[in-house]
KOLMI-813876 format. One line per 4 residues: number of its first residue (from 1); their letters; for each residue x negated, y negated, z negated of C-alpha. Coordinates in nm, 3 decimals, padded with zeros to 5 digits, m for minus. Example, Ala and Ser with C-alpha at 12.3 -4.5 7.8 and 13.67 -1.06 7.14 Angstrom:
% KOLMI-813876
1	as	m01.230 00.450 m00.780  m01.367 00.106 m00.714
This chain:
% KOLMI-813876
1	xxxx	02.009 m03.562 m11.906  02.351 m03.509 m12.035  02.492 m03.288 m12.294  02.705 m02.992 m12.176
5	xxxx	02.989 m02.836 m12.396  03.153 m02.540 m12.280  03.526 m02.526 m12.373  03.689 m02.166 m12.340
9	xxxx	04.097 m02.190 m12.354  04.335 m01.923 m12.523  04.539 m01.929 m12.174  04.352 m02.078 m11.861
13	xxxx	04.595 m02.239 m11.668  04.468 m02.513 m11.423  04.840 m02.670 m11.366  04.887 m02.717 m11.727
17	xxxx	04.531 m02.905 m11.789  04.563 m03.108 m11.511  04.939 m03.225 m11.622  04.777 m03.287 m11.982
21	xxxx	04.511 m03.518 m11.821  04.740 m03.712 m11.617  04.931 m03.753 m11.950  04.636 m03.961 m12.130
25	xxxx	04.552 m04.265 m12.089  04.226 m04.363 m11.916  04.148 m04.013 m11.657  04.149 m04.102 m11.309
29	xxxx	04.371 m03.954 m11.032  04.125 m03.696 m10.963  04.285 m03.525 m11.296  03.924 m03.465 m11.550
33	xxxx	03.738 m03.790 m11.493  03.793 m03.984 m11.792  03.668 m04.340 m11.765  03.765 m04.682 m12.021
37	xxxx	03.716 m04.986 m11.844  03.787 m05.169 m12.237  03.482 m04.991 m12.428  03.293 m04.792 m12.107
41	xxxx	03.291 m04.493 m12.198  03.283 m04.254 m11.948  03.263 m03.860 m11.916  03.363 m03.549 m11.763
45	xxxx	03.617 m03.241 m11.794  03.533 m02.974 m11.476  03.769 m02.714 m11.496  03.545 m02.404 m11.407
49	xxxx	03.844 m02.119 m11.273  03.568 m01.888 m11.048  03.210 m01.841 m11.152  02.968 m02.072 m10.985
53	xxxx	02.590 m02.043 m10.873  02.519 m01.711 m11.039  02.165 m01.665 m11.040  02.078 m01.253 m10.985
57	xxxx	02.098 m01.062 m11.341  02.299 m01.320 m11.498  02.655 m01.234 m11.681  02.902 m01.460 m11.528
61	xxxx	03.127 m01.671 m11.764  03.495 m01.612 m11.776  03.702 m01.897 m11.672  03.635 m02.243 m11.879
65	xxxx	03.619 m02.619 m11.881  03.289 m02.773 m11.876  03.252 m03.085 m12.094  02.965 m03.358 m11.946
69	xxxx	02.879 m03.634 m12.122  02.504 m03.863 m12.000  02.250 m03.896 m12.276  02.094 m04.218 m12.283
73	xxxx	02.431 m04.432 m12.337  02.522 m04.622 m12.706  02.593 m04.386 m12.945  02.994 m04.488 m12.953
77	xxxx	03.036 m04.227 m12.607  03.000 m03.949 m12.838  03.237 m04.151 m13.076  03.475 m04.113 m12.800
81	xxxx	03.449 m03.864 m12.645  03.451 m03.657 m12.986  03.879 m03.777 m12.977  03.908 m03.633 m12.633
85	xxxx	03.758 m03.325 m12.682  03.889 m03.273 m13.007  04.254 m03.299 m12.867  04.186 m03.092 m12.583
89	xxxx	04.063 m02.807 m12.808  04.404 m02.839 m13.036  04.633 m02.884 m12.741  04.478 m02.550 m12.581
93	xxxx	04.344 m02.338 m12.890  04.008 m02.318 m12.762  03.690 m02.174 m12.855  03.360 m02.397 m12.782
97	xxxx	02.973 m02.266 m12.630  02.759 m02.512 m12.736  02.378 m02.442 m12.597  02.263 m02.762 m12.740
101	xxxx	01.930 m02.741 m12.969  02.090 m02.697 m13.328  02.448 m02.697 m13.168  02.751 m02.561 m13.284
105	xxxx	02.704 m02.224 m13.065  02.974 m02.017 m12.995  03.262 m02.030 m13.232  03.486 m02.304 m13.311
109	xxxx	03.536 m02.645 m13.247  03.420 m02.920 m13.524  03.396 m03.322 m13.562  03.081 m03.271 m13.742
113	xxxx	02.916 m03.052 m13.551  02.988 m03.209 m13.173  02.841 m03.534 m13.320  02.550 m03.368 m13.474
117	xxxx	02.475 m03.224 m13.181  02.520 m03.533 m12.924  02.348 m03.781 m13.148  02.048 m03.545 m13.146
121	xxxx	02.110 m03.491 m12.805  02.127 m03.866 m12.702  01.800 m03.960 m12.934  01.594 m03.714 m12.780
125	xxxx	01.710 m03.909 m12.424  01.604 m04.205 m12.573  01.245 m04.065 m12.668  01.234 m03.885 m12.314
129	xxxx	01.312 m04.252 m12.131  01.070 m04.417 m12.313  00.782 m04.232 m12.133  00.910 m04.324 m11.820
133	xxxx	00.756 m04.662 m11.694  01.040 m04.751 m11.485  01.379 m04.784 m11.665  01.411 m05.148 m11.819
137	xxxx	01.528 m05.057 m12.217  01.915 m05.120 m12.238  01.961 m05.442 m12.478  01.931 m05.373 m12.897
141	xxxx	02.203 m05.463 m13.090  02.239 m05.381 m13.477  02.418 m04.976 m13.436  02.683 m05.102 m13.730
145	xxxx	02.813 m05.403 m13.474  02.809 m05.216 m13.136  03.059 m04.952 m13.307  03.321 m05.191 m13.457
149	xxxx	03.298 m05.392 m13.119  03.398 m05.056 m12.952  03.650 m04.947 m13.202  03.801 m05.337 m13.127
153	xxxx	03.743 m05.297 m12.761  03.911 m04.917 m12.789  04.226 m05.050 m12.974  04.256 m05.332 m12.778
157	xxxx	04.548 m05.218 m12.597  04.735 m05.071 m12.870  04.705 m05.455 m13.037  04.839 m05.601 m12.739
161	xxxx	05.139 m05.344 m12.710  05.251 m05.419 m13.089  05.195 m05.789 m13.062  05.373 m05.803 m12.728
165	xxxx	05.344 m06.047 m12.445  05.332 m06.374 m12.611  04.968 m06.332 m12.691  04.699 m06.212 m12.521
169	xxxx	04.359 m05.952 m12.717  04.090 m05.975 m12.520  03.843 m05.752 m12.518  03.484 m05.790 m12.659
173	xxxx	03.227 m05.845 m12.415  02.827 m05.902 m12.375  02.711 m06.222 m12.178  02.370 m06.389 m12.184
177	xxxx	02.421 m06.744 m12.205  02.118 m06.764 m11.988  01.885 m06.606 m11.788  01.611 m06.530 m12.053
181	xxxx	01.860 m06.508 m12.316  01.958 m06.185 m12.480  02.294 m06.097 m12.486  02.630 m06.199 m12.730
185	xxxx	02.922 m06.082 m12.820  03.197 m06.299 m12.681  03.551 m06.309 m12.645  03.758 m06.516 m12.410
189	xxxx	04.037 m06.773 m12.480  04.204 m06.912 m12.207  04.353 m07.297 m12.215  04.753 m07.302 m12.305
193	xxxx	04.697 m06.917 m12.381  04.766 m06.784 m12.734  04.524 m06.572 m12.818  04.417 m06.302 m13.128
197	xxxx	04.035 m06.280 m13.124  03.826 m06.091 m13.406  03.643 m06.373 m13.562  03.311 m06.150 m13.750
201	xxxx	03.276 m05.984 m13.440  03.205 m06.261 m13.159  02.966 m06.536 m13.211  03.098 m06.726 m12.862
205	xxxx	03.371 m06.812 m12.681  03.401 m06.755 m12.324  03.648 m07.098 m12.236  03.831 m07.074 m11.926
209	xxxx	04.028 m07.358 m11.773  04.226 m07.431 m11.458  03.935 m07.594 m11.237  03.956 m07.983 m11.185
213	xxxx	03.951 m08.127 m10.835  03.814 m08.515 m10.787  04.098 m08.747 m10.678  03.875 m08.747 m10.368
217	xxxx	03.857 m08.379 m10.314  04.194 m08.319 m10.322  04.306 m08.595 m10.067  04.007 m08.522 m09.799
221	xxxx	03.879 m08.207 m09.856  03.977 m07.908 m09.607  03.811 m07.667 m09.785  03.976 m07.499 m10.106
225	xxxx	03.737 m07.410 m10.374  03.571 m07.071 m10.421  03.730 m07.021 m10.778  04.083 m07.143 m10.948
229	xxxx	03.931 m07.155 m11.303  03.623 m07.257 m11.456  03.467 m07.146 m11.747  03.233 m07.273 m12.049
233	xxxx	03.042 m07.090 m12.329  03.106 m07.260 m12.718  03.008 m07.081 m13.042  03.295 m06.937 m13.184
237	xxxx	03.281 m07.173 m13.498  03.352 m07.487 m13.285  03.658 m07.334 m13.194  03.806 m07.123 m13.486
241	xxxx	03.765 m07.428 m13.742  04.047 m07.636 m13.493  04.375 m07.784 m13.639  04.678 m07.457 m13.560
245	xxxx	04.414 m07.179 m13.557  04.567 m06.920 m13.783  04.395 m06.607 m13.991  04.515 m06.308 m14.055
249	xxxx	04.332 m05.963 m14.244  04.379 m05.654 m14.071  04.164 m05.302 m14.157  03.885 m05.537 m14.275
253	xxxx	03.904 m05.740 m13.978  03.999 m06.105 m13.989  04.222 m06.211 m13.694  04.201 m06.564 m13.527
257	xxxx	04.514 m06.668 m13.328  04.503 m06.932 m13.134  04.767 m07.168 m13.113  05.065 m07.194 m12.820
261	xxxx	05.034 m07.569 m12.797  04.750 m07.778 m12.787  04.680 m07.997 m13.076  04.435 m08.322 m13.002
265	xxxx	04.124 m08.148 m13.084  04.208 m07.832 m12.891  04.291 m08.061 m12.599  03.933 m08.220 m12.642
269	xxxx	03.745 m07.867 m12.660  03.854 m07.780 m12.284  03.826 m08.171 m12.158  03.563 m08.343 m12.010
273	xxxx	03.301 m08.202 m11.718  03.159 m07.850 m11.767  02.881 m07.798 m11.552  02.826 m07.451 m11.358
277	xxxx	02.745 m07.205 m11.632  02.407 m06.952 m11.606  02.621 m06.656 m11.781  02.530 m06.301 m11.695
281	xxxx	02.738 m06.045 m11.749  02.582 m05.750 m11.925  02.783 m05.380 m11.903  02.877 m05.236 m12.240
285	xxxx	02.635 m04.953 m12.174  02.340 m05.157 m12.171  02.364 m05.245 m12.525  02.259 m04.987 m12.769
289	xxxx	02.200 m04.953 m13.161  01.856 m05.132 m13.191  01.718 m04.786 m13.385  01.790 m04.602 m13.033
293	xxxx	01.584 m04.877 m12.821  01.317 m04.886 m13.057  01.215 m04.487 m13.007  01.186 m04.593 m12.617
297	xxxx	00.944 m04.878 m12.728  00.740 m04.585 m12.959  00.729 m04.374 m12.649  00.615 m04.624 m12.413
């Protein structure tokens, strides 16, 4: 299930779109496969030049992209995919066809009325799934947090450019701190590695250390170890309340930098033995607004 969008430019020129998409960030080589390794997003622009599998009777559509998004993804892939399309349409004048069940049919382009449409769209997926027996339901997460970890997660970059490349922004992530543990939001903070996390976003801290070596390993072993650094989960408050941590507000967001050098209790957070952690990693696309998991549970 996916939801289609038909985009009709003033001027169809295939060079010209594919120079545009090699001109954004986050399409692949291929030219109209967009795809954001930071928030996960993922969807599709097929540039549609010759009319393809024309059933008998049928009027043929004049040149066009197609826009392809999946259903049954968090509701922040319409969020941004909304940008994407809306600056294609701008860049290209175009008109839109959108066949969608109270759509924005054929006319022009609005905000509004794409993510009317794909939120309808993507709830009805939702319902459908839930009378399938096979599917596990993604993870539920309150709708309000998923979207300002993907608006972090999509202006991650654009945070790191302006702060430049004496700090590092990680992005948000879901882990489960154990095996039959649901998941949290984490961000990582590496040891002598100043960092800017978002402090009412995360409840954990993903640690990360050089890894140790025994005296003995190191002088007899003739095997090198699988991995160069080790990690350990902490709750965010037993490492934001540490002496050199500094706070900033930005766009309702408070900012937690971590400091450069390592004061004695920042020291004592990564020392001592960590034993090998149970984390899974859970893909941003497997965490949904809880009111979108719950109609697969009323389904099923």
């Amino acid at each position: 299930m996916s939801h289609d969008l038909y985009v009709y430019p003033e001027t169809f020129d295939l060079d010209a779109f594919h120079a545009y998409f090699r001109s954004r960030p986050h399409y692949q080589d291929s030219g109209d496969l967009y795809q954001n390794e930071d928030t996960g997003a993922y969807f599709m622009f097929h540039c549609e030049e010759a009319p393809e599998n024309i059933d008998e009777g049928e009027e043929p559509r004049p040149p066009h992209i197609l826009f392809n998004v999946n259903f049954f993804r968090p509701h922040t892939f319409g969020l941004e995919a909304e940008i994407e399309i809306r600056a294609f349409v701008e860049r290209f004048n175009c008109r839109i066809e959108d066949p969608q069940n109270d759509g924005m049919g054929d006319g022009p382009y609005s905000r509004e009325g794409f993510l009317k449409s794909w939120n309808q769209g993507n709830r009805f997926g939702f319902s459908a799934m839930g009378e399938q027996s096979s599917p596990p339901p993604p993870w539920g997460a309150d709708p309000a947090l998923v979207e300002a970890i993907w608006k972090w997660n999509y202006g991650r970059a654009r945070l790191q450019e302006t702060r430049g490349d004496n700090v590092f922004v990680p992005k948000v992530v879901w882990l489960r701190p154990s095996p039959d543990a649901a998941p949290v939001a984490c961000a990582t903070w590496t040891q002598g590695v100043p960092t800017i996390m978002p402090e009412n976003l995360v409840t954990h801290l993903v640690l990360v250390r050089p890894k140790r070596r025994s005296l003995f390993k190191s002088m007899f072993s003739r095997s090198k170890e699988s991995a160069d650094h080790e990690i350990k989960l902490a709750g965010m408050e037993s490492g934001i309340r540490l002496r050199g941590v500094e706070r900033e507000q930005v766009e309702g967001v408070t900012l937690v930098t971590t400091p450069a050098q390592e004061p004695l209790d920042v020291a004592a957070m990564f020392a001592g033995a960590w034993p090998t952690p149970q984390i899974g990693i859970v893909q941003s696309d497997e965490v949904c607004g809880a009111d979108l998991v719950e109609l697969m549970r009323k389904k099923a």
